[in-house]
Each structure stands twice: as C-alpha cells, then as structure tokens.
ZANULUM-306998 format. One record per residue: x, y, z negated of N, C-alpha, C in turn; residue in three letters; residue number from 1. Coordinates in steps of 0.05 Angstrom, whole numbers, plus 32768, in hexadecimal, padded with zeros to 4 digits. Example, Ala and Ser with C-alpha at 12.3 -4.5 7.8 and 13.67 -1.06 7.14 Angstrom:
# residues 2
{{8108; 7F8E; 7F64}; {80F6; 7FA6; 7F64}; {8108; 7FBE; 7F64}; ALA; 1}
{{8101; 7FD3; 7F72}; {8111; 7FEB; 7F71}; {8102; 8001; 7F63}; SER; 2}
# end
This chain:
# residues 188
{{7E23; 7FD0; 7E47}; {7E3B; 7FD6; 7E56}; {7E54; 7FD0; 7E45}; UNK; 1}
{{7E55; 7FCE; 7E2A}; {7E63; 7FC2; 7E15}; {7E6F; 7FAD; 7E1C}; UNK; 2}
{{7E63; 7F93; 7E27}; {7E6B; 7F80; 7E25}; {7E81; 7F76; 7E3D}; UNK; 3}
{{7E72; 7F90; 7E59}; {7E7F; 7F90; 7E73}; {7E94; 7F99; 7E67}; UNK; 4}
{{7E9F; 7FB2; 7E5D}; {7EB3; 7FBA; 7E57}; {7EC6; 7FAA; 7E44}; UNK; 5}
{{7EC0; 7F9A; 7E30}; {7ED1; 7F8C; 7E26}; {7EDA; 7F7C; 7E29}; UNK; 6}
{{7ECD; 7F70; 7E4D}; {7ED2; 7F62; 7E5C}; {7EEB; 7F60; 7E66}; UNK; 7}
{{7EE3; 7F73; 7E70}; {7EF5; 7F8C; 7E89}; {7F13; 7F8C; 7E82}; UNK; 8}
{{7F0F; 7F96; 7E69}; {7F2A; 7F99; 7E58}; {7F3F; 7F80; 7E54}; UNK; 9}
{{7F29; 7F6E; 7E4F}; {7F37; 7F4C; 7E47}; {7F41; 7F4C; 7E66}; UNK; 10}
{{7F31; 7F41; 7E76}; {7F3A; 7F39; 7E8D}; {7F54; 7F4B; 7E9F}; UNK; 11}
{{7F55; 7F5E; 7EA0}; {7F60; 7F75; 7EB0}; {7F76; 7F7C; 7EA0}; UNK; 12}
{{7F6F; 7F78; 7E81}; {7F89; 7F7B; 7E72}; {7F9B; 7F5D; 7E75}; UNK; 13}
{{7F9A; 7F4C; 7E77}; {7FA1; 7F3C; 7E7D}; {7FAE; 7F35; 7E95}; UNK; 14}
{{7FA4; 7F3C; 7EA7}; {7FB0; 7F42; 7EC4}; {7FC5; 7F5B; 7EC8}; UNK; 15}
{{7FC0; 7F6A; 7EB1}; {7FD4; 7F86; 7EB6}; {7FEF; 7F7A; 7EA2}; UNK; 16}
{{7FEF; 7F61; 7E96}; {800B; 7F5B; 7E87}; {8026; 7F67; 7E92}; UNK; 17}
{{8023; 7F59; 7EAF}; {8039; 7F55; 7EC3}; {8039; 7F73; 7EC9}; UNK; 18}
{{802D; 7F88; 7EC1}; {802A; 7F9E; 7ED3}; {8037; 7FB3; 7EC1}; UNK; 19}
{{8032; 7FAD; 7EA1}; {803C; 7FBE; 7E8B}; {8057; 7FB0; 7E7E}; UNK; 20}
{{804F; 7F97; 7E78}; {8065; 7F7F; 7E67}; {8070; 7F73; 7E73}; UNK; 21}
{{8083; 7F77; 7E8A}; {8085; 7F57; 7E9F}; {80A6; 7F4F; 7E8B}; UNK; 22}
{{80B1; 7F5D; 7E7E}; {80C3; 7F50; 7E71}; {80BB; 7F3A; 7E56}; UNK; 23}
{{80A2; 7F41; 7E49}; {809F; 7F3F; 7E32}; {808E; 7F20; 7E43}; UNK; 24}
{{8077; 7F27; 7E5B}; {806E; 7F0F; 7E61}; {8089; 7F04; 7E63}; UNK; 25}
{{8098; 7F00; 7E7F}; {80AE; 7EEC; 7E7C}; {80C2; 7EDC; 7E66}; UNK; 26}
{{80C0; 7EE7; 7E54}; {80C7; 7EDD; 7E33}; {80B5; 7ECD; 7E30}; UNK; 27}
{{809C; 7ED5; 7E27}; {8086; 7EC3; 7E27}; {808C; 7EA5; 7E37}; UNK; 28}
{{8088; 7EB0; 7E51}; {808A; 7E8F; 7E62}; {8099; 7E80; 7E58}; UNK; 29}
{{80BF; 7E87; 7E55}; {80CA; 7E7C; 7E4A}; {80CE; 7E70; 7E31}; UNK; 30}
{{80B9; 7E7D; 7E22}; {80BB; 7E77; 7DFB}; {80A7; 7E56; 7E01}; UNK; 31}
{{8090; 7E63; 7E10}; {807C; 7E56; 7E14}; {807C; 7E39; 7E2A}; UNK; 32}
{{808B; 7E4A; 7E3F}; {8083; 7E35; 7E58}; {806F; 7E35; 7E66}; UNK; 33}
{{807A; 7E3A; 7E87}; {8069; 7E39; 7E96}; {8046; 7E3C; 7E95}; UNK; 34}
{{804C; 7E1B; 7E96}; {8024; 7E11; 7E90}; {8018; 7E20; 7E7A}; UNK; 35}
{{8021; 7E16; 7E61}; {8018; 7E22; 7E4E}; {8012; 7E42; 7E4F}; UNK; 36}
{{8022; 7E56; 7E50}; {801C; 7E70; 7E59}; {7FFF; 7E74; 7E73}; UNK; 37}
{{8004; 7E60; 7E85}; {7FE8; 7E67; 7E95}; {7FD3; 7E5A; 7E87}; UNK; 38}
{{7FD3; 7E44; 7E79}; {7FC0; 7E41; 7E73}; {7FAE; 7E51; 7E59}; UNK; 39}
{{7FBF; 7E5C; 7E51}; {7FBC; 7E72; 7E40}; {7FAE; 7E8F; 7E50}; UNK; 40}
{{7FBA; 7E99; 7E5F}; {7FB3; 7EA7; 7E70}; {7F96; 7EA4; 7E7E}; UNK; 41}
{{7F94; 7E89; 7E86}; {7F7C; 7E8A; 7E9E}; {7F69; 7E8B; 7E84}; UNK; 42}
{{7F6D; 7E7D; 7E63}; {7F56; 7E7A; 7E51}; {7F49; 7E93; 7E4C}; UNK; 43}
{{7F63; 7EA9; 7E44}; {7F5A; 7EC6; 7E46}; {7F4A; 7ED2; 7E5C}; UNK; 44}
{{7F53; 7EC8; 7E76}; {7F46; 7ED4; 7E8B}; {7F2A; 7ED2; 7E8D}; UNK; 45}
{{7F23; 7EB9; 7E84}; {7F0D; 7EAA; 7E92}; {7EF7; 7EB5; 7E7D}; UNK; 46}
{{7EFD; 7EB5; 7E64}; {7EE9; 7EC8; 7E4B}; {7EE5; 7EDF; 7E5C}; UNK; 47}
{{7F09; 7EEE; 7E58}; {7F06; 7F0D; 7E61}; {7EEA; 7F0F; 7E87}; UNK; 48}
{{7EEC; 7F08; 7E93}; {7EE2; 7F01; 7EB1}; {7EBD; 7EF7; 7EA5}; UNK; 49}
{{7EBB; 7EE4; 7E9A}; {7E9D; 7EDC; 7E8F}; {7E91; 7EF5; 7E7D}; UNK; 50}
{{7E9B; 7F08; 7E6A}; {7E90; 7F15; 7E5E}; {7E94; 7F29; 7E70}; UNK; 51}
{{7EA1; 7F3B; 7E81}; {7E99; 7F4E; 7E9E}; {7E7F; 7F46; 7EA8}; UNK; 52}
{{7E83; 7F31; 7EB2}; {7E6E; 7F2B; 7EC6}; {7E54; 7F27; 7EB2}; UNK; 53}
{{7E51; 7F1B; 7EA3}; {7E35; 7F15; 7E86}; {7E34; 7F3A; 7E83}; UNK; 54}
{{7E44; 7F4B; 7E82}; {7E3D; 7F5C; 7E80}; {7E36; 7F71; 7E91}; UNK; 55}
{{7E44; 7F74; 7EA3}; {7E35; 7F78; 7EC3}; {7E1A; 7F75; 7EC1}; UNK; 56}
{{7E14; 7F5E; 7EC2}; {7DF6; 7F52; 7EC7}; {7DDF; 7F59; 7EB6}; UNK; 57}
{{7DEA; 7F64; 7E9C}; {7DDD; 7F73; 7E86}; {7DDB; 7F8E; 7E8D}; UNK; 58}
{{7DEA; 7F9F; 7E9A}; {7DED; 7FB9; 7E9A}; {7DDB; 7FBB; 7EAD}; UNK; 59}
{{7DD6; 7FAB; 7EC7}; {7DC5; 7FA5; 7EDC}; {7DAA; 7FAD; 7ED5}; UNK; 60}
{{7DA3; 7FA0; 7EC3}; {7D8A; 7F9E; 7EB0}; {7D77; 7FBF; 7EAB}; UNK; 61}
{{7D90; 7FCB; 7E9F}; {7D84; 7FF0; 7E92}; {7D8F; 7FF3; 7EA6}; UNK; 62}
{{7D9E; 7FF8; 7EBA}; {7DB0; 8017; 7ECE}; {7DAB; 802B; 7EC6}; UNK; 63}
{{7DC9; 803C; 7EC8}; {7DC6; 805C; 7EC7}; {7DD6; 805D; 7EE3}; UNK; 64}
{{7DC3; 806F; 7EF3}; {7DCD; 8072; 7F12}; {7DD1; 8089; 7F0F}; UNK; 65}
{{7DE8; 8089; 7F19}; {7E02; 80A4; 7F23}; {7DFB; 80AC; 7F40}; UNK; 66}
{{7DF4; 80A1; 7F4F}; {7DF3; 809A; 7F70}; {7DDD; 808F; 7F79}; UNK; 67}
{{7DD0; 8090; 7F91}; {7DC8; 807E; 7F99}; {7DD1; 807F; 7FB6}; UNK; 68}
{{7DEA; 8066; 7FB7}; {7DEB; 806B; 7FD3}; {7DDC; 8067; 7FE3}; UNK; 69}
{{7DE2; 806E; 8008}; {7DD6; 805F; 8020}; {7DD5; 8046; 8024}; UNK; 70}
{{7DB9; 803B; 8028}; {7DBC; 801E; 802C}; {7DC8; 801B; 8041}; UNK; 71}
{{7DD7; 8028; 8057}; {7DE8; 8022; 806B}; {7E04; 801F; 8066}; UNK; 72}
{{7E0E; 8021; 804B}; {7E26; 8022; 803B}; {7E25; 7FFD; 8038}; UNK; 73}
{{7E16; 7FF2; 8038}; {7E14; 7FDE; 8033}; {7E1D; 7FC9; 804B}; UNK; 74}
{{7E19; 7FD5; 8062}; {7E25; 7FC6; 807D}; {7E4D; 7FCC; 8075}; UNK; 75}
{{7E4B; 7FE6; 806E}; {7E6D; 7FE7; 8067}; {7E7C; 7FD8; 8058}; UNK; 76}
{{7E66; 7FCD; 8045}; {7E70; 7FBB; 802D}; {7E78; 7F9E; 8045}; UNK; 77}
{{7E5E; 7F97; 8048}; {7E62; 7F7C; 8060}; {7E77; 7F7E; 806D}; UNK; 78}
{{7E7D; 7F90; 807B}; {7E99; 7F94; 8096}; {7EBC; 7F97; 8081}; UNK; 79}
{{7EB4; 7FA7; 806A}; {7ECA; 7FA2; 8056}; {7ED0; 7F8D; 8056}; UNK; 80}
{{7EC1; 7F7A; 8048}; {7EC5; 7F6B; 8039}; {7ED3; 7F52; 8043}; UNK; 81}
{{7ECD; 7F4C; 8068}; {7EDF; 7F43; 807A}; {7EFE; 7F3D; 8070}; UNK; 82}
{{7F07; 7F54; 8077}; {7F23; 7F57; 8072}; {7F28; 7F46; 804D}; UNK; 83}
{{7F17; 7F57; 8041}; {7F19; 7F53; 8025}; {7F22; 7F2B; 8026}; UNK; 84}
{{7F11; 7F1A; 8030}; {7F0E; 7F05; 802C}; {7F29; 7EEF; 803E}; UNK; 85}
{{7F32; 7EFE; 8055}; {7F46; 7EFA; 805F}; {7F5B; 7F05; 804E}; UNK; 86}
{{7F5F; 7F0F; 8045}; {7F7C; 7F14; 802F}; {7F7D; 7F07; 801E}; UNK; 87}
{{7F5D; 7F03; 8015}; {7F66; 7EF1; 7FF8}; {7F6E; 7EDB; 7FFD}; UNK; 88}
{{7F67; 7EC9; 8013}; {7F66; 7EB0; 8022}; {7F8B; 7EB4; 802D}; UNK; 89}
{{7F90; 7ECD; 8030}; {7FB3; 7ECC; 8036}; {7FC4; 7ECE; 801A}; UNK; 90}
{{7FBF; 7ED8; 8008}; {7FD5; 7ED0; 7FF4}; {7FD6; 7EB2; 7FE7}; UNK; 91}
{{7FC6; 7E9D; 7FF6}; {7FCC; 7E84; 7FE9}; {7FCC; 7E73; 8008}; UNK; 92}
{{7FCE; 7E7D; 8019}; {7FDF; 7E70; 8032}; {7FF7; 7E78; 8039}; UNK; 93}
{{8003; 7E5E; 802F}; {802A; 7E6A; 8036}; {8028; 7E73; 8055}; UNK; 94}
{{8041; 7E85; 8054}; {8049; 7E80; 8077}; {8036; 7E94; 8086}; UNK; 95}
{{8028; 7EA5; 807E}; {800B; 7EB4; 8088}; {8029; 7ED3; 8092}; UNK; 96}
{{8018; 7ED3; 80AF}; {8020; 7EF3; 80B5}; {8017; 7F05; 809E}; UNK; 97}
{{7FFF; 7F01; 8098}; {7FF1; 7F15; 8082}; {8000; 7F21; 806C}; UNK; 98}
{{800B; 7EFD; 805A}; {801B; 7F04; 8045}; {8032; 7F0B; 8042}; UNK; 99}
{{8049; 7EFF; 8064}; {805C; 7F0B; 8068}; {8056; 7F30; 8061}; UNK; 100}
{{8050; 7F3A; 8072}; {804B; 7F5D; 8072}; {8043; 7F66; 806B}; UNK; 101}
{{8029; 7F57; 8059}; {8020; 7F6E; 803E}; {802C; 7F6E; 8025}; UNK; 102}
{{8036; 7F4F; 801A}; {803F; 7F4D; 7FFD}; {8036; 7F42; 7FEA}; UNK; 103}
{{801B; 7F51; 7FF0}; {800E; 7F4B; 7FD5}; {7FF0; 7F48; 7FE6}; UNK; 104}
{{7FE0; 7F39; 7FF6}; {7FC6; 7F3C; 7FFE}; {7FB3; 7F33; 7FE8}; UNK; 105}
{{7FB5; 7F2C; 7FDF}; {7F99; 7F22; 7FC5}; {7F94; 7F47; 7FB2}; UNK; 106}
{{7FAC; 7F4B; 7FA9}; {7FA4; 7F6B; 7F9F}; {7F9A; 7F80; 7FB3}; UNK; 107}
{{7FA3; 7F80; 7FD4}; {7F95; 7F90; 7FE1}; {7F77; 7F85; 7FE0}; UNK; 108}
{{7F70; 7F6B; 7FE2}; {7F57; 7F63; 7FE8}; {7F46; 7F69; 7FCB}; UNK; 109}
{{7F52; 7F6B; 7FB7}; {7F3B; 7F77; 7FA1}; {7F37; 7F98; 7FA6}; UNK; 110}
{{7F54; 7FA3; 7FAD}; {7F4A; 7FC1; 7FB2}; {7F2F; 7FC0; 7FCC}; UNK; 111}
{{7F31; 7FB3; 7FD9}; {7F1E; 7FAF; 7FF1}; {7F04; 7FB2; 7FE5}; UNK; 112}
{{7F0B; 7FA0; 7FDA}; {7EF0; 7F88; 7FCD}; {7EDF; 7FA1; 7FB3}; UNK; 113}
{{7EEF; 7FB0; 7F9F}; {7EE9; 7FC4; 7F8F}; {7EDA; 7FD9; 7FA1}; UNK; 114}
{{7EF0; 7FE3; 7FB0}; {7EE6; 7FF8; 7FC6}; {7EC7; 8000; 7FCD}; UNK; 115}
{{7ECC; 7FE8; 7FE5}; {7EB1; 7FE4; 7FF1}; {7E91; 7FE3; 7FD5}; UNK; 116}
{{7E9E; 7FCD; 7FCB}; {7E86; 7FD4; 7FB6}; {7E7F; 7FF0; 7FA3}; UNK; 117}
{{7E93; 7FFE; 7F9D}; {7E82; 801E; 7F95}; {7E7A; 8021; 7FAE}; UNK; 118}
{{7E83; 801E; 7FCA}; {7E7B; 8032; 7FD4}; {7E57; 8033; 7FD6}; UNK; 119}
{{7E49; 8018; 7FCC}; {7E36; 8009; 7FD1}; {7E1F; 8002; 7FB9}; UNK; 120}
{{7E2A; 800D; 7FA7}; {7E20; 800B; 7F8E}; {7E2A; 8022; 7F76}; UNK; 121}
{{7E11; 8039; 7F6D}; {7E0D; 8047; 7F60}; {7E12; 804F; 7F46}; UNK; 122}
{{7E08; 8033; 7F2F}; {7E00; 8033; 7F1C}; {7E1D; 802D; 7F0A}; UNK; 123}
{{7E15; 8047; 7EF8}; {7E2C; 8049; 7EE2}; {7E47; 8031; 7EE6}; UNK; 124}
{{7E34; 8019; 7EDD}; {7E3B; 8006; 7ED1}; {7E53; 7FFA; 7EEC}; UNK; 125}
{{7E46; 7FF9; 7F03}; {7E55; 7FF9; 7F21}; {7E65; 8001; 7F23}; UNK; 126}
{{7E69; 8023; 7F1D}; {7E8A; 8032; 7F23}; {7E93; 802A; 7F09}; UNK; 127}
{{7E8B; 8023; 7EF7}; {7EA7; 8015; 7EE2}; {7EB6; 8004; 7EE6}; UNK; 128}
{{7E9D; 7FE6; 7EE9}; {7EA8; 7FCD; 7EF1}; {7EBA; 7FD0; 7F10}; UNK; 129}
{{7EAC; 7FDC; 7F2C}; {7EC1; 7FDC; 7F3B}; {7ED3; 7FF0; 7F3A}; UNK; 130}
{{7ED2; 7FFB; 7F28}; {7EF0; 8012; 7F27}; {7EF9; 800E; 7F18}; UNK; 131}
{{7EF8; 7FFE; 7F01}; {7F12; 7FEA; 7EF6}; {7F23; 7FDA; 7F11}; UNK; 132}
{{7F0D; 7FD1; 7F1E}; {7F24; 7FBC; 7F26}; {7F2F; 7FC9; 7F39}; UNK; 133}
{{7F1B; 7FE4; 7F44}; {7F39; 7FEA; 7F5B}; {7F54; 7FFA; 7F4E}; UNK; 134}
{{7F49; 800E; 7F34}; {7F5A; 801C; 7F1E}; {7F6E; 8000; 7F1A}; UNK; 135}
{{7F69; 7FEC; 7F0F}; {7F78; 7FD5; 7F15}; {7F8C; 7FCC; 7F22}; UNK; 136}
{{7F7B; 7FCB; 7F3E}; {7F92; 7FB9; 7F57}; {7F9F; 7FD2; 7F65}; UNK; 137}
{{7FA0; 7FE9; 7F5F}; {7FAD; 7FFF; 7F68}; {7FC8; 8008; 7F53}; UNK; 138}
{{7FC5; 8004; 7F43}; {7FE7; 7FFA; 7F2D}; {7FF4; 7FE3; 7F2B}; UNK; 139}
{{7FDF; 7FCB; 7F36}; {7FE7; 7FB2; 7F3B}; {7FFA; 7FAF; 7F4E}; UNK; 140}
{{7FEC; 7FC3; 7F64}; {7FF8; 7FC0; 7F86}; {8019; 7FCA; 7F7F}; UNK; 141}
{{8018; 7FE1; 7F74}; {8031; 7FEE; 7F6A}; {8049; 7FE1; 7F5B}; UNK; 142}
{{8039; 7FDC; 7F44}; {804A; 7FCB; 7F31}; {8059; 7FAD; 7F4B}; UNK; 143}
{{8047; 7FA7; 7F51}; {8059; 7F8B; 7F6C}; {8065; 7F8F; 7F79}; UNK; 144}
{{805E; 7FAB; 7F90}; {8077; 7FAF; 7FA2}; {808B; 7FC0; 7F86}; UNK; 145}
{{8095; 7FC1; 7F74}; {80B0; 7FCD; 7F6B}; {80B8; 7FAA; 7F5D}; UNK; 146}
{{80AD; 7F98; 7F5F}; {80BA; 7F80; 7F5A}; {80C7; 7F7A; 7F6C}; UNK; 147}
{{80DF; 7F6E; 7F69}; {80EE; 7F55; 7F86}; {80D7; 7F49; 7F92}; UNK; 148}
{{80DB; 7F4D; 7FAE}; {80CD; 7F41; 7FC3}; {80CA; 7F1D; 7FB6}; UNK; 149}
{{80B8; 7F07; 7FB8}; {80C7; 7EF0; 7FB3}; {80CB; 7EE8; 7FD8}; UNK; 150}
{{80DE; 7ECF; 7FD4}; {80E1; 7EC3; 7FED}; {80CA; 7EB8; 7FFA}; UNK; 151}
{{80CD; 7EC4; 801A}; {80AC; 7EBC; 8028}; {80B6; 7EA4; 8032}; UNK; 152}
{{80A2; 7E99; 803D}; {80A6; 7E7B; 8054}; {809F; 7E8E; 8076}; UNK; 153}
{{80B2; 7E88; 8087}; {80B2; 7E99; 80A1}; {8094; 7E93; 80AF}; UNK; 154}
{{8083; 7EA2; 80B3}; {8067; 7EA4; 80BE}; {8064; 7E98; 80DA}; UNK; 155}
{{8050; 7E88; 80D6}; {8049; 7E83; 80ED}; {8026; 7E88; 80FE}; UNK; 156}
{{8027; 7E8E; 810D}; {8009; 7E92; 811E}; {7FF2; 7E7F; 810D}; UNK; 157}
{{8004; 7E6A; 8113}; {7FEF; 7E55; 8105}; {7FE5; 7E58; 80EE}; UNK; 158}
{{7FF0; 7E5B; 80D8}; {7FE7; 7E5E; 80C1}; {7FDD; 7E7A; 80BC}; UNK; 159}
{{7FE2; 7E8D; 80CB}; {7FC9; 7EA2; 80D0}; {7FB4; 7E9F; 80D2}; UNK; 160}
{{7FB9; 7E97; 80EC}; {7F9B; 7E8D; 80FC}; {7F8A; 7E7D; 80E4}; UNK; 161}
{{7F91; 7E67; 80CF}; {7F89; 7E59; 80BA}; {7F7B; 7E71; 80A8}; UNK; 162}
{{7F93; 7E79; 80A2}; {7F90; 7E8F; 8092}; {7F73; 7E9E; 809A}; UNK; 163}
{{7F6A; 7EAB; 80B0}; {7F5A; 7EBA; 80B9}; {7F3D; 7EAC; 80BB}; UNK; 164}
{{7F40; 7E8C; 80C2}; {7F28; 7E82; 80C9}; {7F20; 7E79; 80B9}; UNK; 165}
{{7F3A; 7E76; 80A1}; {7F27; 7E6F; 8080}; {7F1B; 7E86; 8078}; UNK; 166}
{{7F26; 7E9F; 8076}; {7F1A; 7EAB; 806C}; {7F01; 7EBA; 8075}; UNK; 167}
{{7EFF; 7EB6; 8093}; {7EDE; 7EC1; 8099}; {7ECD; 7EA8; 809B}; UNK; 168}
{{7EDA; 7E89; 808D}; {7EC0; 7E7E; 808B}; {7EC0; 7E7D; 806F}; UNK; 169}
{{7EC9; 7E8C; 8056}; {7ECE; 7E8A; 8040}; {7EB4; 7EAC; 803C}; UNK; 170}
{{7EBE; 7EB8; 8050}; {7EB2; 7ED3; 8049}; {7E8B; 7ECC; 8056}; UNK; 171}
{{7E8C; 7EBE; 806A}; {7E6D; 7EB0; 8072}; {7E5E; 7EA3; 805B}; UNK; 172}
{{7E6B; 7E99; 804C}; {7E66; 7E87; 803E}; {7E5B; 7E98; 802B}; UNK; 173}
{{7E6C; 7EA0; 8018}; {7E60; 7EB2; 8004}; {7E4E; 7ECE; 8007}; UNK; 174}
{{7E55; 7ED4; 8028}; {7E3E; 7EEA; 8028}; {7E21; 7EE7; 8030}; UNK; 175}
{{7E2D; 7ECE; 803C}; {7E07; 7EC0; 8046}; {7DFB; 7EB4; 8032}; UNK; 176}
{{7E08; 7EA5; 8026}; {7DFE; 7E89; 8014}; {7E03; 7E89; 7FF0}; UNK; 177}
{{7E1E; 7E9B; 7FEA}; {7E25; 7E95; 7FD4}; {7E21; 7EB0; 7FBF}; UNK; 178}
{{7E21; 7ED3; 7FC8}; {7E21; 7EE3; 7FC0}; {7E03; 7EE0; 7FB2}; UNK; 179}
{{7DF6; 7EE1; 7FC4}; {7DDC; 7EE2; 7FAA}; {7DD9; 7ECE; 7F8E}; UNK; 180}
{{7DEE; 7EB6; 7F92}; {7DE0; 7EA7; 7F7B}; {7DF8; 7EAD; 7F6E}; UNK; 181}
{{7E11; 7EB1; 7F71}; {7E22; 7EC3; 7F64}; {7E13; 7ED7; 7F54}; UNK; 182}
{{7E10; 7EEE; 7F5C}; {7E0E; 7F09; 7F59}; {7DE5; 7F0E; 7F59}; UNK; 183}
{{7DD8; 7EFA; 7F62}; {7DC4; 7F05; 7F65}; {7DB5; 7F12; 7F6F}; UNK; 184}
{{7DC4; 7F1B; 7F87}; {7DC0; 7F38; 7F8E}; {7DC5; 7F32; 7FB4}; UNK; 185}
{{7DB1; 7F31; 7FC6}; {7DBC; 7F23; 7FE8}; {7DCE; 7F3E; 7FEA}; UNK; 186}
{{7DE1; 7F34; 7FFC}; {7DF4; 7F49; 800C}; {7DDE; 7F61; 801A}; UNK; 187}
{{7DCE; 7F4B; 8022}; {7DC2; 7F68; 803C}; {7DA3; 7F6D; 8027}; UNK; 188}
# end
C-alpha cells in the first residue's frame, strides 16, 4: 500500500498546486511558459497516476477488508457512473448546458466516480485510493468556484445532446468492453 500511497501523493499533490499555490503556480507558468510547465506537470502526473494504480493492483493481491459490501451496491456503481461519464465528456465540449451551470463538471465527475466506488468496494486499500480522490475533488470543487468564473461560449442543445451521447457511448464502452482489461476486475 506504500507504493499506492506515494502515488497518491505525487499525483493528487500535483493536481492540488492550483488549489494551495495558484499564485506561486502562475509565476511558474510565466518564469517557465505555458507548454513547458504542462509538460512538466503531465511528466509528474503520469509517474504520480502509474505508481497509484501499480500500487492499487498490489494491495489487491493481500486485502485487509474493512467491509464487505452488498453485491447490489454494485448496480449503484453502474447507474452512478452514467452521469459520472457525461460530465467528464462535458468539461471538454465547449458550449455544453452541462458546463455552462455546473463550472467545473470533470471535478463533479471524479467525486461521482470516487463515490460510487467506496460505496462498492471494502478493502483498506479501496477507501484510501477512492477517498483520496473524493477528499481531493471536494477542495478542488471549492478551491474553483472561489476562482473568476472563466468566459463560457453561449450553450446550445446541440452540443449537449453531443455532449450526452458521447458520454454514454464512452461510459458503454468502458463498462462493457474496457473496465476489465483496465482494472481487471468485470463491472458486473
């Protein structure tokens, strides 16, 4: 669980810059520049994100179970995770009703996405990894709405409607076909 956790920290600490440092990041950008700063960023991420998950998969291995939930918790995860996959699919479609009125949908969709999974999984190692990230996207969510709104593009149906039918064939996709070789593990 070592390795999940040092994961955890890289990745999540890295995502929490903007949430503790957003003056000290914005210096950065500027010392640095743009690209350079993300590409710096995503290098951190992508260690911090690979050693979580390498460690996840290890912790999998021994479990210490806290819980054992109802396997009917597991249809909740499925019906969650809906919405979850439509939000994320709305913070990178301009123009979305979604993103107009929520703000920020990609951080609601990890709280979703965190959520549903304790509710669905027991083991130690489970309520760490998903209660980082909802402990996470729940200071995230905060820290954004006290930022300036940025300028939206005026919404239209259409790009909802996009918005919505990417994301439940984005959410088919990975729950039928892609979660197990992901994760290992079938949805149902």
């Amino acid at each position: 669980m070592t390795v999940m956790i040092l994961g955890l920290l890289i990745f999540l600490g890295v995502h929490s810059v903007r949430i503790v440092a957003d003056d000290w990041r914005s210096a950065q950008i500027r010392r640095l520049g743009e690209l350079p700063w993300k590409a710096a960023y995503s290098v951190v991420s992508i260690i911090g994100l690979a050693l979580a998950i390498w460690g996840y998969g290890q912790m999998r291995l021994d479990p210490t179970w806290v819980w054992f939930p109802p396997v009917g918790l597991r249809h909740a995860v499925s019906l969650l995770m809906i919405p979850a996959f439509i939000l994320l699919v709305a913070a990178y479609v301009p123009g979305n009703h979604l993103k107009v009125k929520l703000g920020h949908p990609m951080i609601i969709a990890v709280k979703i996405w965190a959520f549903a999974h304790l509710l669905a999984n027991g083991r130690l190692g489970d309520i760490v990894f998903f209660g980082a990230f909802l402990l996470w996207a729940v200071f995230d969510f905060r820290s954004a709405r006290r930022r300036p709104a940025p300028a939206v593009q005026t919404p239209s149906m259409a790009r909802t409607a996009i918005t919505v039918v990417v994301g439940l064939v984005a959410y088919y996709l990975f729950a039928f076909h892609l979660h197990v070789w992901v994760t290992g593990v079938p949805v149902m």
